[in-house]
C-alpha positions as CSV (number, residue, x, y, z in Angstrom):
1,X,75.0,126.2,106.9
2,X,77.6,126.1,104.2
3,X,76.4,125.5,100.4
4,X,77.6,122.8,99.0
5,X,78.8,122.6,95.5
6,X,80.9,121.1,93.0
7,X,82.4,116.9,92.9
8,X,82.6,115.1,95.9
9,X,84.1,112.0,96.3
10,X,82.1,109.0,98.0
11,X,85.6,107.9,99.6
12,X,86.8,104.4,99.8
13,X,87.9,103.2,103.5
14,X,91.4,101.7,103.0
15,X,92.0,98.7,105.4
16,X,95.2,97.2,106.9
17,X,96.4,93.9,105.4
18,X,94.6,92.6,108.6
19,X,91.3,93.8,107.1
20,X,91.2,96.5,110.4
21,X,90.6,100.5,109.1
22,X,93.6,101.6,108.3
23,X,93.9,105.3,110.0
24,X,97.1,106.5,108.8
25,X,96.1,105.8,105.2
26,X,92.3,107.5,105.7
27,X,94.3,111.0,107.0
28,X,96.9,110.7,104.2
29,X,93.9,109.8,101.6
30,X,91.5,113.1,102.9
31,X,95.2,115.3,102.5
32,X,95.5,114.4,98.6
33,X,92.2,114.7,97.7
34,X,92.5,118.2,99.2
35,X,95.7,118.9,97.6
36,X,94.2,117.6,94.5
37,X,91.4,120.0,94.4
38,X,88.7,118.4,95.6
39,X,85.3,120.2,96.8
40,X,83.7,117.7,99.3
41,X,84.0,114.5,100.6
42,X,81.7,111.7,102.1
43,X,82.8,109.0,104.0
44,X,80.3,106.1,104.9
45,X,78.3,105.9,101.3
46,X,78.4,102.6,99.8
47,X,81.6,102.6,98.0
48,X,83.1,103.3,101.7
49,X,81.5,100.2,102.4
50,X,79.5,101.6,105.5
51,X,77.6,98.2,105.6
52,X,80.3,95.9,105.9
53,X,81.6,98.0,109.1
54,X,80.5,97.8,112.9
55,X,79.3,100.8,114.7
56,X,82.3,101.6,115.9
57,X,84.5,101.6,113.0
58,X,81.7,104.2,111.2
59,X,82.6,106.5,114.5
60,X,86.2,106.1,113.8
61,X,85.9,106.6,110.2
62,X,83.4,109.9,110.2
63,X,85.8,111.0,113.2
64,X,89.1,110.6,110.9
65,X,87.8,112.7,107.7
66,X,85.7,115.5,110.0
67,X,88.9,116.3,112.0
68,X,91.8,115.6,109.1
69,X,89.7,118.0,106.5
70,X,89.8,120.9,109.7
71,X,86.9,122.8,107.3
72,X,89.4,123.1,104.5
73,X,86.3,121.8,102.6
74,X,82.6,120.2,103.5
75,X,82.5,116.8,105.2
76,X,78.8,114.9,104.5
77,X,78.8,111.5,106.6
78,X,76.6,108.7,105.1
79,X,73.6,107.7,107.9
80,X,71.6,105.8,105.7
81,X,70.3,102.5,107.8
82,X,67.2,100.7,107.0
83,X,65.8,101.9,110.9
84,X,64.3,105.2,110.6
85,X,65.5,105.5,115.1
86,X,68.9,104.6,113.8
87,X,69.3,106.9,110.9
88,X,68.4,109.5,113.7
89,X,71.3,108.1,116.1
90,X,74.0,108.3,113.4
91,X,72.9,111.6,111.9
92,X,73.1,112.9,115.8
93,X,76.4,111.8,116.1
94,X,77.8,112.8,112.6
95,X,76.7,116.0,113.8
96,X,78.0,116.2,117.1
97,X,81.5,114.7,115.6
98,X,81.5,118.3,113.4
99,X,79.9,117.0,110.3
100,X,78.7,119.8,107.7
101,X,75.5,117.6,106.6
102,X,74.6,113.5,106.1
103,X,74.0,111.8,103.2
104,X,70.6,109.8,103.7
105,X,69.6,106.8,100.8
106,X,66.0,105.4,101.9
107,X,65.7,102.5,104.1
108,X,66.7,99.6,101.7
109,X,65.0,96.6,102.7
110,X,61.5,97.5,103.3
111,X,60.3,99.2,100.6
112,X,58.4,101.9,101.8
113,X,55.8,104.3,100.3
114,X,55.9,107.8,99.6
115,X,54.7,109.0,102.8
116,X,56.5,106.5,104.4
117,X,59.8,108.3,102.8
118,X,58.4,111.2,103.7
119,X,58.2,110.5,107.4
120,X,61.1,108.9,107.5
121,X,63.4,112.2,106.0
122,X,60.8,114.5,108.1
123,X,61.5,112.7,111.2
124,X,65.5,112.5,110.6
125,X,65.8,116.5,109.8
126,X,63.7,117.3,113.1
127,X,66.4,115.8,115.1
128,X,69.5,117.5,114.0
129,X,70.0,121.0,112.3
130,X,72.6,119.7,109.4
131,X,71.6,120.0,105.8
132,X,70.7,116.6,104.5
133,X,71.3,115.3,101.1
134,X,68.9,112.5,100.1
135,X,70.0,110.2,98.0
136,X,67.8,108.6,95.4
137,X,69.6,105.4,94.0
138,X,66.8,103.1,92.9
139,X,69.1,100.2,92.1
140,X,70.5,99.7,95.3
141,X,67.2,101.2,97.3
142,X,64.8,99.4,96.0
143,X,62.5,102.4,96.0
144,X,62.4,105.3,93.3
145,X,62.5,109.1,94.5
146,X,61.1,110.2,91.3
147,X,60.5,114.3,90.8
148,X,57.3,114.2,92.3
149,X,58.4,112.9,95.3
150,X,61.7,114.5,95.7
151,X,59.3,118.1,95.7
152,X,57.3,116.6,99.0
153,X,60.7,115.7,100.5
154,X,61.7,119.4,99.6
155,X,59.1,120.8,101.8
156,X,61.2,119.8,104.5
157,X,63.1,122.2,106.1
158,X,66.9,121.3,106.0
159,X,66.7,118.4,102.9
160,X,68.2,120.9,100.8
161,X,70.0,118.8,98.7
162,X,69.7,115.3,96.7
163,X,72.0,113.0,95.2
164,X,70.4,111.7,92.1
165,X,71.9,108.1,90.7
166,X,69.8,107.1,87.7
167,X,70.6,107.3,84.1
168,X,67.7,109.4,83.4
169,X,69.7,112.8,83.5
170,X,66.3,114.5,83.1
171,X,65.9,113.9,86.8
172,X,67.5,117.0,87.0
173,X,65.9,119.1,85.0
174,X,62.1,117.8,86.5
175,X,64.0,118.4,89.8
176,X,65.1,121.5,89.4
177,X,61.3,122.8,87.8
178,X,59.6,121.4,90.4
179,X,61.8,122.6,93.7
180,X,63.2,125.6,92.8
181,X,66.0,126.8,95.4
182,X,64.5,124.4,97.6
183,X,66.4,121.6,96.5
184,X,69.8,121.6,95.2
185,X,71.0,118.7,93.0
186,X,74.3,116.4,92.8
187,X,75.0,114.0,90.3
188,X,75.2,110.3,90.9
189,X,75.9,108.1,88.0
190,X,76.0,111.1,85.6
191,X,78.5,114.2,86.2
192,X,79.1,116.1,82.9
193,X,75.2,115.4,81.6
194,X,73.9,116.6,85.3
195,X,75.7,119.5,85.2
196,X,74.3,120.6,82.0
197,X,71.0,120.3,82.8
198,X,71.7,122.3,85.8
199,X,73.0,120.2,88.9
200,X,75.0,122.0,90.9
201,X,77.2,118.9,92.2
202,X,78.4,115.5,91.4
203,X,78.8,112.7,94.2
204,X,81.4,111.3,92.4
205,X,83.3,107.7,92.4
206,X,85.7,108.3,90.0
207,X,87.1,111.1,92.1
208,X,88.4,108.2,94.4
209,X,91.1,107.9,91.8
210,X,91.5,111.3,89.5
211,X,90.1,113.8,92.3
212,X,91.2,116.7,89.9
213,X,90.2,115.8,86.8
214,X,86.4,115.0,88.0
215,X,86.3,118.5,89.6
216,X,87.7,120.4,86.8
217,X,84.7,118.5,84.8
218,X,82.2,120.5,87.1
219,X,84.1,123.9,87.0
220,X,84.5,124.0,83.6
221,X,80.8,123.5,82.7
222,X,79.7,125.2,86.2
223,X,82.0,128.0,86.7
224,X,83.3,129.0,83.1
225,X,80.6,127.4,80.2
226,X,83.1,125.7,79.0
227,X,81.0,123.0,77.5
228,X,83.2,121.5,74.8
229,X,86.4,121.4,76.7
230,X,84.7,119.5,79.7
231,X,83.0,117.2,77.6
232,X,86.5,116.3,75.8
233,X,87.5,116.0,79.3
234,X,84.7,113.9,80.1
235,X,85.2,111.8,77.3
236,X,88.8,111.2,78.1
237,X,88.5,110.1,81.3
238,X,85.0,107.9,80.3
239,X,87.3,104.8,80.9
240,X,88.4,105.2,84.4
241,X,85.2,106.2,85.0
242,X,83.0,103.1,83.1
243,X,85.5,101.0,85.5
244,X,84.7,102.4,88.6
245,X,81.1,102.7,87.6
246,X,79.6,99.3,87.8
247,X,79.7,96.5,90.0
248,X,83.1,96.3,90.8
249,X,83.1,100.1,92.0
250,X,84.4,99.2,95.4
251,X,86.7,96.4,94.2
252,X,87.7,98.7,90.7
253,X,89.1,101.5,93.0
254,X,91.1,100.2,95.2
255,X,92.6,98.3,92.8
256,X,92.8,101.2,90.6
257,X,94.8,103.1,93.5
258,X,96.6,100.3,94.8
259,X,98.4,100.2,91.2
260,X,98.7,104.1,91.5
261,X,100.8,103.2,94.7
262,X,98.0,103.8,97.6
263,X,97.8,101.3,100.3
264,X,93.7,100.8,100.1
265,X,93.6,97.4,101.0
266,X,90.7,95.0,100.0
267,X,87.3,95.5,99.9
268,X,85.9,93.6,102.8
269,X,83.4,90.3,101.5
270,X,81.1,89.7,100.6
271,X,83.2,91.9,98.3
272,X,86.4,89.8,96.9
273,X,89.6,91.7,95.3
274,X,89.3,91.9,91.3
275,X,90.3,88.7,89.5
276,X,93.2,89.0,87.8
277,X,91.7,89.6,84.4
278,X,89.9,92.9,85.6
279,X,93.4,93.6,87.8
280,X,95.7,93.9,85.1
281,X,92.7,96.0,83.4
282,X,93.3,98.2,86.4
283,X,96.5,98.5,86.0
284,X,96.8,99.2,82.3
285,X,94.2,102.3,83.0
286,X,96.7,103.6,85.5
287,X,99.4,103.1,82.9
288,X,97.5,104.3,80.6
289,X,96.7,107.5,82.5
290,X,99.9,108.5,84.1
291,X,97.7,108.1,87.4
292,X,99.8,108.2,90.7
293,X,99.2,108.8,94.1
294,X,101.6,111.2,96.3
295,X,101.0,111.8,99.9
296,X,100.2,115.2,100.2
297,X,100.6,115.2,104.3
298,X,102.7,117.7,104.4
299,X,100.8,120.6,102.5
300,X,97.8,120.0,105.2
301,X,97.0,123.3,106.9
């Protein structure tokens, strides 16, 4: 199993003008994040808009990423699906399609209880031998994998690894007491104040846009403590990040990179395309910024 570490980008699926996955543009969109330094990547999480998509389309997209990143870094598919039999199926077949580990939030709907959520992880990691990353995102969940929790969950075997979206950065400290090196943490919401409490990752949405400046964030703090200069960093880039950061996170990006020249397309509803207030917002950041898109397609190995 590879260790994973450092930002990775919850990508955005571009889509043709006909609203149909856009293919060309999903291989030219895992090439620059490459080129741009990126650590990881996971296709299928919410801002890729996994339930707005039919079965097939999640094949084709998890297909796209695995074989255009050729290992040049770690591919996690998103199999989160309110079915505990279903989360099985798609983690299978993200595994069989190459995947180095899934991303799994708790079913979303039915609320379960704690040793519900623990069946439900225990059953998913006896079916396939990839790392899984857990995702604890309480807003969107409707359930809360609180420390506690999170150290029963990292009993099991392969749930090495959790993605934790609250504002309560102390998450990761608890985390961190509690499991030991049985459970590695990413950021969610917070990047620079995970990593200094200790996380060893961000799942990032920003990244969508400035790939390179979120993962210098983590080195810099991870790799070097260099505190000061990543939270000046940080606090540069707070804006693109605040935009992409709330509701319009799907909507904010590809708006953002449609002004830095990158065919994303529209989210599909019930997601609508920013209104024009929040566009020209967009576009003043990526004026603002200097941000532009190149296609990188060339410097693929």
């Amino acid at each position: 199993m590879k260790a994973f570490r450092g930002t990775y980008t919850v990508m955005i699926t571009p889509f043709t003008a006909a609203g149909e996955v856009d293919v060309a543009a999903l291989r030219a969109f895992v090439d620059w994040q490459i080129a741009e330094g990126i650590h990881g990547l996971i296709p299928l999480g919410s801002t890729g808009e996994f339930l707005s998509m039919e079965d097939d389309e999640k094949a084709l997209v998890a297909e796209v990423v695995i074989t255009q990143a050729a290992g040049r870094v770690p591919v996690l598919i998103g199999t989160g699906a309110e079915d505990t039999r279903e989360v099985v199926r798609l983690s299978r077949r993200a595994e069989k399609l190459g995947a180095d580990g899934v991303m799994i939030i708790p079913p979303f709907y039915s609320t379960p209880t704690d040793d519900e959520l623990v069946h439900h992880y225990r059953t998913v990691a006896d079916a396939i031998a990839l790392p899984i990353m857990v995702y604890n995102n309480p807003a969107t969940a409707n359930v809360d994998l609180k420390p506690q929790l999170v150290a029963r969950i990292a009993e099991i075997d392969n749930c090495l690894y959790i993605k934790e979206s609250t504002l309560e950065v102390t998450r990761v400290r608890d985390i961190i007491r509690l499991c030991g090196d049985r459970m590695t943490v990413f950021g969610g919401i917070l990047g620079f104040e995970s990593f200094v409490e200790g996380a060893q990752g961000w799942v990032a949405v920003a990244s969508n846009v400035v790939p390179a400046e979120m993962s210098r964030i983590f080195s810099l703090v991870a790799d070097h403590g260099a505190i000061k200069e990543a939270r000046e960093l940080y606090l540069k880039y707070l804006p693109v990040i605040e935009f992409v950061g709330g509701q319009a996170y799907v909507a904010g990006s590809k708006a953002l990179l449609g002004h830095m020249g990158f065919a994303a397309g529209n989210p599909r509803p019930p997601r609508l395309p920013l209104p024009a207030a929040q566009d020209a917002a967009a576009r003043h950041l990526v004026e603002t910024f200097g941000l532009t898109w190149r296609d990188a397609s060339n410097e693929a190995a």
